[in-house]
Structure formats: C-alpha cells, structure tokens
C-alpha positions in Angstrom: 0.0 0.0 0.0 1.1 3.5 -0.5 2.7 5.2 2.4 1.1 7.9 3.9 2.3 11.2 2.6 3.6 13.7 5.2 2.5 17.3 5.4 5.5 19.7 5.0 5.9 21.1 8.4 8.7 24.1 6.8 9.0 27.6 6.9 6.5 27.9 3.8 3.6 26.2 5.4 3.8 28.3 9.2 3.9 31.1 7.3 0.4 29.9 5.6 -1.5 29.3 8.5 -0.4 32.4 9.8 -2.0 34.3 7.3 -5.0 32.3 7.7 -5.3 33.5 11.0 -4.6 37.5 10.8 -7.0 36.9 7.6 -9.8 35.2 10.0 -8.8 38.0 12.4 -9.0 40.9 10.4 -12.8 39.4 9.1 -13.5 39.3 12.7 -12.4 42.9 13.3 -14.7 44.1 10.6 -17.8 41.9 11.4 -17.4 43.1 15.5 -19.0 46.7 15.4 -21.7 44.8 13.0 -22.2 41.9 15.6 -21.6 44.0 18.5 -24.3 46.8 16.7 -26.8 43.6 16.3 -26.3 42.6 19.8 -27.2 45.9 21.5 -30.0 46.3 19.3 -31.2 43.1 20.4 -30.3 43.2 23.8 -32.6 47.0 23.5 -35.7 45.1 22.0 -36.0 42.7 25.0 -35.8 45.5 27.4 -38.3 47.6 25.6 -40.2 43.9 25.4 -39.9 43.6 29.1 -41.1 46.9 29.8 -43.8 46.4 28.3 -45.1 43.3 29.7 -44.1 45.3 33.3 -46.5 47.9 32.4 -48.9 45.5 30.8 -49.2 44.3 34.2 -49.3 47.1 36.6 -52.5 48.4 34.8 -55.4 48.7 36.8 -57.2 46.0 36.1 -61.5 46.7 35.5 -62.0 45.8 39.1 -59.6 48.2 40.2 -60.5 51.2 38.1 -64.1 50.9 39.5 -62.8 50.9 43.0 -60.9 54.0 42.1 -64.3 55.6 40.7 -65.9 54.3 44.2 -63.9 56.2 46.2 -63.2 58.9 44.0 -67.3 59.4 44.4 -67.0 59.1 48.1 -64.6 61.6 48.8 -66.6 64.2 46.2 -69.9 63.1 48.4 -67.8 63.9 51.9 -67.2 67.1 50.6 -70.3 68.2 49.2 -72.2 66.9 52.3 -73.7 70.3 54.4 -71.0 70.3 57.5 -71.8 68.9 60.6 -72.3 70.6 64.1 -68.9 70.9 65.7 -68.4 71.8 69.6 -71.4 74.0 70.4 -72.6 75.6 67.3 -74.7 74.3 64.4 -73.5 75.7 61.1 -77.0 75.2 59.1 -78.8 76.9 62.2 -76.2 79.9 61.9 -76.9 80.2 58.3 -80.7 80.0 58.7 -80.7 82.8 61.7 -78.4 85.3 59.7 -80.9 85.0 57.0 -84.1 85.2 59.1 -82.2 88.6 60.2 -81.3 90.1 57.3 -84.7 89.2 55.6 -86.5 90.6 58.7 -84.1 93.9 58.7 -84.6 93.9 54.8 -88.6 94.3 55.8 -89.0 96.3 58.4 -86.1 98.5 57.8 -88.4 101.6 58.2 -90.3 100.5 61.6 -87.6 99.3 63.9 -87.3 102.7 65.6 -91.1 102.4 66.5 -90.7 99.0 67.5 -87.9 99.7 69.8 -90.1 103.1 71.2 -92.7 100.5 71.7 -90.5 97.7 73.4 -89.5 100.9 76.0 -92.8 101.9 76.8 -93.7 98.2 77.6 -91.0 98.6 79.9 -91.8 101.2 81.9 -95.9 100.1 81.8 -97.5 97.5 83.7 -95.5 94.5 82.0 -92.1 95.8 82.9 -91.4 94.1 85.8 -92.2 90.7 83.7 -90.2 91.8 81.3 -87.4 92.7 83.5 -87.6 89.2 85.1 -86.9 87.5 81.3 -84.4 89.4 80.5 -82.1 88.3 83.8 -83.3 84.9 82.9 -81.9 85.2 79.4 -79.0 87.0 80.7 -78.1 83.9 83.6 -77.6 81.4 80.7 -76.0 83.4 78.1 -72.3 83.5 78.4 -72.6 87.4 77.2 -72.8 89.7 80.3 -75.4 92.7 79.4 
C-alpha cells in the first residue's frame, strides 16, 4: 500500500497558517461593530419587550378602576355633604338665623325705631317688671354679660 504522505511542516507552510489566521482576524475585526451593533440592538428590544409586559401588568385591572371611581365618588360626596355641628354651634342653624335677620331687617327696615319706642314703653308700663324678670333669665344662661 502507499505510504502515507507527510505534510510539509517548513517555513512555507507556518507562514500559511499564519495568514489564515490575521486573515480570520481581520474578518472578525470588521464583522465586531456589525455583531456587537446587532447585539445591543437586540439586547434594547427585550428591554423595551420587558417593559412592556411590566406595564402591561401594573395596569389597573377593571376591578380596580371601579374601585378608584368608588372612592373617588365618596370623597366628592364627603365634601359636598352640608358640614356637621362641631363643639357647640350648628352651622345650618347659623346660616338660617343670619338669613331670618337680614330678611326681617330687609322688611321692616323703616319700623324698627317704632318697634324699639314701643319695646320701652312696655317697659316702663304695667308688664315691665315681667319683662325685667326674662331678660335676667336670658342674661343667667347666656355667656354674654349685658
């Protein structure tokens, strides 16, 4: 049989596979910024792809939206609700007796001096003493000193 032939292992052939590698190398060099380009753009889609499914997620469901709507209602309600009677006054009761007054002022503008002439001569006639005895009644629980 025929004998095997030998490679040439001489100056020749190292000098050919070295110029297959800087050849390999230098095709590397030029396809890295395109690979490494590829890879970052890649690498930026399944961010902006995982984002996204983040998001996806932390959107109110239905359920939740109503419940937001709920108690966006509630609050608006709280607020729009007349105020309640704090400590010893009564707001609506305020509101009502200012009105009553001015209304009544507003009316009678031109016969409140009589009606205060009046209220003195009903003080110093018959009645006055009565009257006398009301007024220091009314006076004793007010917190006003007249």
């Amino acid at each position: 049989m025929a004998a095997k032939k030998r490679k040439k292992v001489g100056a020749s052939a190292k000098a050919g596979a070295t110029r297959k590698k800087t050849a390999s190398k230098a095709k590397k060099a030029k396809k890295a910024p395109a690979m490494k380009a590829k890879k970052t753009a890649r690498k930026a889609a399944k961010r902006r792809a995982k984002k996204a499914k983040k998001t996806a997620a932390k959107k109110a469901p239905a359920k939740k939206a109503g419940a937001l709507a709920r108690a966006a209602a509630t609050i608006k309600k709280a607020f729009s609700r007349p105020k309640k009677a704090i400590g010893e006054g009564d707001y609506a009761a305020s509101r009502r007796f200012d009105k009553d007054e001015a209304s009544f002022v507003k009316k009678n503008k031109a016969g409140i001096p009589a009606m205060g002439k009046e209220a003195e001569t009903a003080l110093d006639g018959p009645d006055g003493a009565a009257l006398r005895e009301a007024e220091a009644t009314a006076a004793a629980r007010s917190r006003d000193i007249f």
